[in-house]
C-alpha positions as CSV (number, residue, x, y, z in Angstrom):
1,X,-13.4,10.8,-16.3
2,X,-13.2,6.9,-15.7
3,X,-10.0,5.4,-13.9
4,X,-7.3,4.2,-16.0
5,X,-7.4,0.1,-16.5
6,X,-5.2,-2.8,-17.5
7,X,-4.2,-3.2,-21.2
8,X,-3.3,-6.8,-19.9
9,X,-7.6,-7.7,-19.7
10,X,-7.6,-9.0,-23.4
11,X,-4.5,-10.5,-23.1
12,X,-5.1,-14.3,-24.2
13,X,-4.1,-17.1,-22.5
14,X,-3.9,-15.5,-19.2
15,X,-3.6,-17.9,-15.6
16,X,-5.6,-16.9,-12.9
17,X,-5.5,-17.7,-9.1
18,X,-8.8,-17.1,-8.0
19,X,-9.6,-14.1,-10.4
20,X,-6.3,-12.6,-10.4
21,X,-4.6,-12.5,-13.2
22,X,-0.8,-14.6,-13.6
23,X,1.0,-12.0,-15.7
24,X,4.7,-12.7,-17.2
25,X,6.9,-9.7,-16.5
26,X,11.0,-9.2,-16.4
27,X,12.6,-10.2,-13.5
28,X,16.1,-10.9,-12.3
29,X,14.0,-12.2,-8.8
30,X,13.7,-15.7,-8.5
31,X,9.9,-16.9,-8.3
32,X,6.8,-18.5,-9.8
33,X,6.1,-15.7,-12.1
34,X,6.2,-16.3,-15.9
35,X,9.5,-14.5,-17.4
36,X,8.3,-11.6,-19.8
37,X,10.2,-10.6,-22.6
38,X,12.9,-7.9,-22.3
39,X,11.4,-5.8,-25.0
40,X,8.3,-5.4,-23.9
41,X,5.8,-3.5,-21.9
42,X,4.9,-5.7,-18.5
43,X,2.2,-5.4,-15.6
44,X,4.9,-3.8,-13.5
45,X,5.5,-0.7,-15.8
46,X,1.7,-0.3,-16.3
47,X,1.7,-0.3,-12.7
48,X,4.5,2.4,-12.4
49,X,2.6,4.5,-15.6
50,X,-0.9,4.4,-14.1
51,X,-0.1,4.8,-10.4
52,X,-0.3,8.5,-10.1
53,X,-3.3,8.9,-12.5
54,X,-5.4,6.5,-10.8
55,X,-4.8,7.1,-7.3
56,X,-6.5,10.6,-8.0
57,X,-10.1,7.9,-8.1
58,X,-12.1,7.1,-5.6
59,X,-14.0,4.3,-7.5
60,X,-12.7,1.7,-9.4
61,X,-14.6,-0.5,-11.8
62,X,-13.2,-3.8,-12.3
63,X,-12.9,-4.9,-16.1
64,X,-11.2,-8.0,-16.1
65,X,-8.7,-10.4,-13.8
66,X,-5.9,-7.9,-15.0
67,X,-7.5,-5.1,-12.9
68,X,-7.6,-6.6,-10.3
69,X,-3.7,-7.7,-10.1
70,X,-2.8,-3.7,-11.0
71,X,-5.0,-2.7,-8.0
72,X,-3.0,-5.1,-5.5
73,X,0.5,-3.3,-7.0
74,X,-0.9,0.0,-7.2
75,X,-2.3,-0.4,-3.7
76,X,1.4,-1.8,-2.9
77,X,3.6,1.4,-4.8
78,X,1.1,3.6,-2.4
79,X,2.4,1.8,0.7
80,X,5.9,2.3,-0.2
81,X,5.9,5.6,-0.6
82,X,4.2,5.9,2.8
83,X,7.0,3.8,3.9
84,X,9.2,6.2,2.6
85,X,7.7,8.9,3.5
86,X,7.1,8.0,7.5
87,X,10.9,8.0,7.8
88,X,12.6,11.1,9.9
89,X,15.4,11.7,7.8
90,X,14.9,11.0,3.7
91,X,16.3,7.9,2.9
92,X,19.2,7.5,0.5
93,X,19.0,5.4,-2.6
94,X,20.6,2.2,-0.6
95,X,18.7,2.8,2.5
96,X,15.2,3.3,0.6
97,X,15.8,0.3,-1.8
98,X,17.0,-2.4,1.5
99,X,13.6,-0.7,3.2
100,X,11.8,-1.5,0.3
101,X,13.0,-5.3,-0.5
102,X,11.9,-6.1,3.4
103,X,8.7,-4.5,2.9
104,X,8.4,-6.9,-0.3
105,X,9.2,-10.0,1.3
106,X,7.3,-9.1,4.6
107,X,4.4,-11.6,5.4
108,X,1.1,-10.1,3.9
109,X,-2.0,-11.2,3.6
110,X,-3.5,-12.4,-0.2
111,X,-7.0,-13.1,-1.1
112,X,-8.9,-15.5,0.9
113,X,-7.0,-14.6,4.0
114,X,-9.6,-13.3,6.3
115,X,-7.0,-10.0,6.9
116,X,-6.8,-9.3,3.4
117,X,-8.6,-6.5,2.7
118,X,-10.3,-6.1,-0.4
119,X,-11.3,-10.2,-0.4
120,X,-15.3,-8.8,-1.8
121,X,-13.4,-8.0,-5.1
122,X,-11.5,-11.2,-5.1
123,X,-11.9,-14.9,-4.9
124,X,-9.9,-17.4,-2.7
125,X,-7.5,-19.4,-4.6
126,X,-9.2,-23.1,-5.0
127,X,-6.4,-24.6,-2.5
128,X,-3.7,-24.3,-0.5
129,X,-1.3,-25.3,-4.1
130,X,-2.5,-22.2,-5.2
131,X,-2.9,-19.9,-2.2
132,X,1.2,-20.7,-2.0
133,X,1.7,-19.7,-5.7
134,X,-0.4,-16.8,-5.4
135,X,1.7,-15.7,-2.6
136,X,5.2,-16.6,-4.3
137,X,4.0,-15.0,-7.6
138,X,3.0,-11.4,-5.3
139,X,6.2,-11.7,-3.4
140,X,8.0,-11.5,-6.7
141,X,6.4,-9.0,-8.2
142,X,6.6,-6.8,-5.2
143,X,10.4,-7.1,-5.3
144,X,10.3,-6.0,-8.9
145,X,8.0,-3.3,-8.6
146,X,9.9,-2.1,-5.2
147,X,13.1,-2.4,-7.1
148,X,11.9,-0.1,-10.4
149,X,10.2,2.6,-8.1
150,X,13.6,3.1,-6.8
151,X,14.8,3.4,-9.7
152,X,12.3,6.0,-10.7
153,X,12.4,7.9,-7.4
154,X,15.6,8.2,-7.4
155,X,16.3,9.2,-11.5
156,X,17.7,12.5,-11.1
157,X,20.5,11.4,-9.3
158,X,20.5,14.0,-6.6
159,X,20.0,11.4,-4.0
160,X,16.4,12.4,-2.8
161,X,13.5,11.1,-4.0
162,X,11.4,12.6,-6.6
163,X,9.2,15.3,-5.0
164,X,6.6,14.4,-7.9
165,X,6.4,11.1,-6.8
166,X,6.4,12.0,-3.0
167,X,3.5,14.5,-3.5
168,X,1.4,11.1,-3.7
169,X,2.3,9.3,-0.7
170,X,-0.6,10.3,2.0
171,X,-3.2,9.6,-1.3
172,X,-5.1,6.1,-1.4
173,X,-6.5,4.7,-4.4
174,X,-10.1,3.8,-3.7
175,X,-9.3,4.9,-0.4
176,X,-8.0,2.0,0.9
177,X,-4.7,0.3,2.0
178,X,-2.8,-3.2,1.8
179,X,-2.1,-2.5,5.4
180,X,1.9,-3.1,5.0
C-alpha cells in the first residue's frame, strides 16, 4: 500500500523555495506565508490528517514540491510528540502548548544548511533572500501546526493528551528525524 501524498501537488500557481512548495494556509501568526482562506482545507490540516497514516511508511516517494513541504511538517508533528512525550509528568494543555510554541520558534536548520537533514531530497534556496523566507515561512507554519495539534491532543477536554495520538510518538516517518 503506497504512502499517502499531498492533494496540494496539482495545485496551480504554487511558489517554491528551492523545490518546496509556498502554500497559503490560515493563520492568526504573523509571517511570510500566504493567508489561506477560512473555509478551506490547508497544508496544515493535511498535515494533521495524514500524520498517523504515513508515519506507519518507511519509504516515501516524492510526487511534487507539495510532498516535500508535508514531509518537513510531518517530520515536525513527530518531534512534538516526542517533545511531549520525553516530559516526566504529562503536560497540561498550557504547559504542552508554551512547550510547543518554543519548539516552533527554536533555531532549525532548513534546506541547504549543511545540518539539515534530508538536503538529498531538497534543493538550497537560490540565495540568502530566499533561505530567510524559507525560514520565516517554516517558522510560521510550525507555530500553526504546533498550535492545532494542541488543539487535537487535547479535544476531549480531560486535560491529557490523546493516548491515540501519543501511541505515535517513538514512530519516525521514513525513519528519520528534524533533529528538534
Amino acid at each position: 500500500m503506497p504512502a499517502y501524498h499531498s492533494t496540494f501537488n496539482e495545485a496551480p500557481d504554487t511558489r517554491q523555495v528551492g523545490n518546496l512548495a509556498i502554500l497559503p494556509f490560515r493563520t492568526r501568526i504573523r509571517g511570510p506565508a500566504p493567508i489561506g482562506d477560512p473555509s478551506q482545507y490547508d497544508i496544515i490540516d493535511e498535515t494533521l490528517d495524514l500524520f498517523r497514516a504515513n508515519s506507519l511508511f518507511r519509504n516515501f516517494e516524492i510526487k511534487g514540491p507539495a510532498d516535500r513541504t508535508l514531509i518537513i511538517l510531518i517530520l515536525y508533528v513527530s518531534d512534538c510528540l516526542a517533545k511531549l512525550g520525553s516530559q516526566r509528568t504529562t503536560p497540561t494543555q498550557i504547559e504542552a502548548g508554551k512547550m510547543l510554541n518554543t519548539l516552533s520558534v527554536d533555531n532549525f536548520p532548513v534546506p541547504g544548511d549543511a545540518t539539515f537533514p534530508l538536503n538529498s531530497h531538497y534543493a538550497a534556496p537560490a540565495g540568502r533572500s530566499d533561505t530567510d523566507y524559507l525560514r520565516g515561512y517554516l517558522t510560521q507554519a510550525r507555530q500553526e501546526l504546533a498550535s492545532r495539534l494542541i488543539e487535537k491532543l487535547y479535544a476531549d477536554g480531560t486535560g491529557k493528551p490523546s493516548k491515540w495520538w501519543m501511541s505515535f510518538q517513538k514512530r519516525r516517518f521514513m525513519n528519520r528525524s528534524l533533529g528538534s
